[in-house]
N, C-alpha and C positions, 0 to 999 in steps of 0.2 A: 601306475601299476607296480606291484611291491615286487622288488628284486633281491634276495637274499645277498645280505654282503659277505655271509661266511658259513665254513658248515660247521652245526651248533656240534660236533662232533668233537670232541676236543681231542680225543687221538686223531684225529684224521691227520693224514700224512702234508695235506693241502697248509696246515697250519704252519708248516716251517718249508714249503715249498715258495719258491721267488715267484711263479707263476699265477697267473691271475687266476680266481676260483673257480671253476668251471660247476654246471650242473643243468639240467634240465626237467620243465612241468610234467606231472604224471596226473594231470586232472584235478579234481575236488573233490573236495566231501562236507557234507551238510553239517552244522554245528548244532546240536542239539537243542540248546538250551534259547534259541535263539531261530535258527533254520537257517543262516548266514551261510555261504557257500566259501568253502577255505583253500585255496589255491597251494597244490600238494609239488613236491619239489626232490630229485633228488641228486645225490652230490656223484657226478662222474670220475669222483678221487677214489671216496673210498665206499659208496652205492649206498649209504646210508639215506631213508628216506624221513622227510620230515616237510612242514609245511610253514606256511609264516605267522599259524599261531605260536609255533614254536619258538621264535622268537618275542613274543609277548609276554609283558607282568605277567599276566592271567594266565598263564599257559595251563593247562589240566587245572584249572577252576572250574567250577558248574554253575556259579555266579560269578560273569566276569565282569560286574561292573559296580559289587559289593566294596573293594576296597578303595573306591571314588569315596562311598558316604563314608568309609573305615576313617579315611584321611581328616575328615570332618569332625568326628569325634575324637583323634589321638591330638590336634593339635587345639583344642577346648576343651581342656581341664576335664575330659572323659575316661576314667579308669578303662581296660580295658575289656573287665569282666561287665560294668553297666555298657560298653557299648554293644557286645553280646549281646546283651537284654533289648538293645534299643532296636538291633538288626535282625533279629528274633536267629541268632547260631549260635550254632555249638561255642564256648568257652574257644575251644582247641582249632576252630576254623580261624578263627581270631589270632590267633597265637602264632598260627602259620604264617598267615598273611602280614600279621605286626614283622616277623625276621625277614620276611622277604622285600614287603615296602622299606623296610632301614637301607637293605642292604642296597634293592635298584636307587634308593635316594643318596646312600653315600657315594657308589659310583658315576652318577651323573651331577652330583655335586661337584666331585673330583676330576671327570669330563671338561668340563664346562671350564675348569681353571687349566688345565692342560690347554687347550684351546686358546686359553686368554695369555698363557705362558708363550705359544707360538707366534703370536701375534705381539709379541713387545712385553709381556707381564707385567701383574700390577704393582702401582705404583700411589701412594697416601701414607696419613699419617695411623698409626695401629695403638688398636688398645689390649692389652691384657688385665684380667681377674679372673680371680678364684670365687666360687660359688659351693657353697658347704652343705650337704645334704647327708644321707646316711645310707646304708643297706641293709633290713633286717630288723637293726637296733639304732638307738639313735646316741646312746653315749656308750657302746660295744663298739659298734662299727662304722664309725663317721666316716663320710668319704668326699674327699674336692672334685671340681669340676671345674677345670679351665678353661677360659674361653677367650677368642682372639676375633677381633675383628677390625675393620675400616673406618674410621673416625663418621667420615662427610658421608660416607652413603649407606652407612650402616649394615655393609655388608659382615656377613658372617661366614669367618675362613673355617673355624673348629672347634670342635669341642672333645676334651678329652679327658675320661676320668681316673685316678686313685685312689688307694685307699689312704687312710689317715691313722696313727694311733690309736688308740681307747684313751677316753677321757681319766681325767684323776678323779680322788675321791668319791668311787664307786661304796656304792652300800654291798653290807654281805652277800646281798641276792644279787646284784650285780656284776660281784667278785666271783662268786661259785659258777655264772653260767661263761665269764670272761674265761676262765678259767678251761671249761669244758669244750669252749669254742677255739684255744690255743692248742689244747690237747688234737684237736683234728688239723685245726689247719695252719698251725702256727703262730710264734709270737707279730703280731700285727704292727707295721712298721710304716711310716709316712712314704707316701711317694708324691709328695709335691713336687718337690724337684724334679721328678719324670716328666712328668705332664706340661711342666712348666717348656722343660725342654723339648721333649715332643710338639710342642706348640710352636717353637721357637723354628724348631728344622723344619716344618710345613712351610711354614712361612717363608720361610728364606728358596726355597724350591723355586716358588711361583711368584719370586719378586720380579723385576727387571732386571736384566743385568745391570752392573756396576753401579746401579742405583741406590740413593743413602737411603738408611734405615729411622724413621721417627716412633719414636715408641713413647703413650701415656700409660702409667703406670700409678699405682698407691704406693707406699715405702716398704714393701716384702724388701726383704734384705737381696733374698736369693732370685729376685728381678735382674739389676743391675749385672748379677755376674754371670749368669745364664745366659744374658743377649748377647754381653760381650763372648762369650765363647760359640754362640750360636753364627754371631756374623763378624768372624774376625777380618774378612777382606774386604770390611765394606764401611762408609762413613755413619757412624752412631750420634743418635742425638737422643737422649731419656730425659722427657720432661717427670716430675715426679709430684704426685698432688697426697695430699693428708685423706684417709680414709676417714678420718672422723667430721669432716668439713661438711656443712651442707648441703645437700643433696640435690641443690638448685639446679636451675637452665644453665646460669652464669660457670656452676661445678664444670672443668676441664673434661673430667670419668661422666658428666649426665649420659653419653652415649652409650655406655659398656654397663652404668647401671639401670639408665632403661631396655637395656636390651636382654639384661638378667631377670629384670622385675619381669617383663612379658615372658621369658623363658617361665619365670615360678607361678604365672598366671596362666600360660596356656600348656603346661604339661602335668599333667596330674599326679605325677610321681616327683613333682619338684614342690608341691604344694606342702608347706611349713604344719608339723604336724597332725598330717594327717594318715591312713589307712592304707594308701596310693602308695607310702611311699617304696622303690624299687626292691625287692629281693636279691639283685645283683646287679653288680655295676655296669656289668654288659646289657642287661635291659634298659639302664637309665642312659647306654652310650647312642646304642639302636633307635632309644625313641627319641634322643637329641637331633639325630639324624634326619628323622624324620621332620621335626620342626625346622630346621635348619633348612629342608629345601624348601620348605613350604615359604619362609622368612624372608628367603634371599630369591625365589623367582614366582614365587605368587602371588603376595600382598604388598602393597604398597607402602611404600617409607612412612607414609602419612594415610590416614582417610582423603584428604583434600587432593593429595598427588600421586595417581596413579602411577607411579613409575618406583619400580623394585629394587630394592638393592644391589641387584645385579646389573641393570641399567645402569644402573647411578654412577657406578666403578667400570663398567664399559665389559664387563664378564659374556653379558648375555647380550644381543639387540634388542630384545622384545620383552613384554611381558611373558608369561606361559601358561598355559591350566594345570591342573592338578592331572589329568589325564593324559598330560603332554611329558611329564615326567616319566610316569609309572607307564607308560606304552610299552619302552622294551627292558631285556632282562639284561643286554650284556654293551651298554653306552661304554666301558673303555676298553671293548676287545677291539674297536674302529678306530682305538689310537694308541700312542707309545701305552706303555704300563706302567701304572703306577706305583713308585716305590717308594 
């Protein structure tokens, strides 16, 4: 029987009270679109009433079990306007649902490591790269995309994007609209080093304590000095492999570059010039996110071995569904916050 663990209330006074949440059922009501009977609830803090769809992905959906097949299509190279087409909705239902699924998927992403931080944090060897895409324009507005992850189980900690310079030797038409696009929003400046770093202080979050830090890397200059400032109280070991070396099983990075290849194979805005690709870099963060949960607690490391990458790294117990994810709206209000 479903018991509310809080009230979705977020002034409510019960939020910063030491006291356990109090409330009581006021009956049901039928769900429309369905006829499901909805057990109604209300908070004896501060009388607001509400029910335990309210706590669900779907909450004020009229199709609430549309963004199961959405998931299906954002994470198979499906634009988001043909999956429209495929689910017969509006463009802007789509749209809705894409910022909402990112966002329930980044925080039960970040759940799930909170968790694993409580329980001793993890602990492997880590890969970082950079992955090159663009927003808009593709020699205007190039943009990186970093990504970190666990060697042996292929786990995926994050991914986070910048933008990048404009490229050299632009033609006139090139130059005039560089130009117009500076005029709005400014001269366009690298932010590798952000990201890099930003990646680096996730990381270090939800390590173990006192536990050394192994990192495989390609020769980026600005690797080496970012980890060292990222984990100065902690044992560093960077092994360091040539980017240009063969791409083989035997390659050190095969993990961090298979795991980019399937990133530009299953997101369609990562796909190498084409139509897809993102309008802004927060679209292409949100639908990382969305593969990302799907990567690390729904499909297996392998076809042959069912067991996820969150298995693998001891994050999750179990495998999960896609519908086990997306169930509720607010996975880290039931724990510290994340910062």
């Amino acid at each position: 029987m479903f018991q509310p663990p809080h009230c979705p209330n977020h002034r409510c006074p019960s939020e910063t009270s030491q006291r356990p949440f109090r409330h009581r059922r006021c009956g049901y009501y039928k769900r429309k679109c369905d006829g499901r009977r909805i057990p109604r609830f209300q908070c004896l803090t501060c009388f607001r009433g509400f029910s335990s769809q309210t706590f669900r992905g779907n909450y004020r959906y009229r199709l609430p079990t549309l963004h199961h097949q959405l998931i299906g299509h954002l994470v198979s190279k499906v634009t988001r306007r043909q999956a429209a087409r495929l689910l017969e909705v509006n463009r802007k239902t789509v749209e809705r649902r894409f910022t909402r699924l990112s966002q329930i998927a980044h925080d039960f992403h970040f759940s799930r490591l909170i968790s694993k931080r409580n329980r001793g944090g993890v602990r492997g060897c880590f890969q970082l790269d950079e992955l090159e895409t663009f927003e808009h324009n593709r020699r205007i507005k190039p943009v990186t995309l970093a990504v970190t992850m666990e060697r042996h189980s292929y786990f995926v900690l994050g991914a986070y994007a910048g933008s990048m310079a404009s490229r050299g030797r632009l033609n006139v038409r090139y130059q005039k609209r560089k130009f117009e696009i500076e005029a709005v929003e400014g001269k366009r400046r690298s932010q590798s080093r952000q990201v890099i770093r930003t990646s680096f202080q996730q990381l270090n979050k939800y390590l173990a304590p006192e536990a050394s830090v192994f990192l495989q890397s390609d020769r980026k200059k600005t690797y080496p000095v970012e980890f060292q400032r990222a984990f100065p109280d902690r044992l560093l070991r960077h092994e360091v492999t040539s980017s240009k070396a063969l791409r083989s099983y035997e390659n050190p990075l095969f993990p961090i570059n298979h795991t980019l290849a399937m990133m530009r194979d299953g997101l369609s805005c990562l796909v190498r010039r084409s139509w897809a690709a993102p309008k802004k870099k927060s679209g292409l963060v949100r639908h990382c996110w969305i593969w990302i949960a799907w990567r690390n607690y729904v499909r297996g490391v392998t076809n042959r071995t069912k067991t996820t990458p969150a298995q693998a790294l001891g994050v999750n117990a179990r495998a999960v569904k896609i519908k086990d994810i997306y169930k509720w709206r607010w996975p880290l209000r039931e724990q510290p916050k994340h910062t």
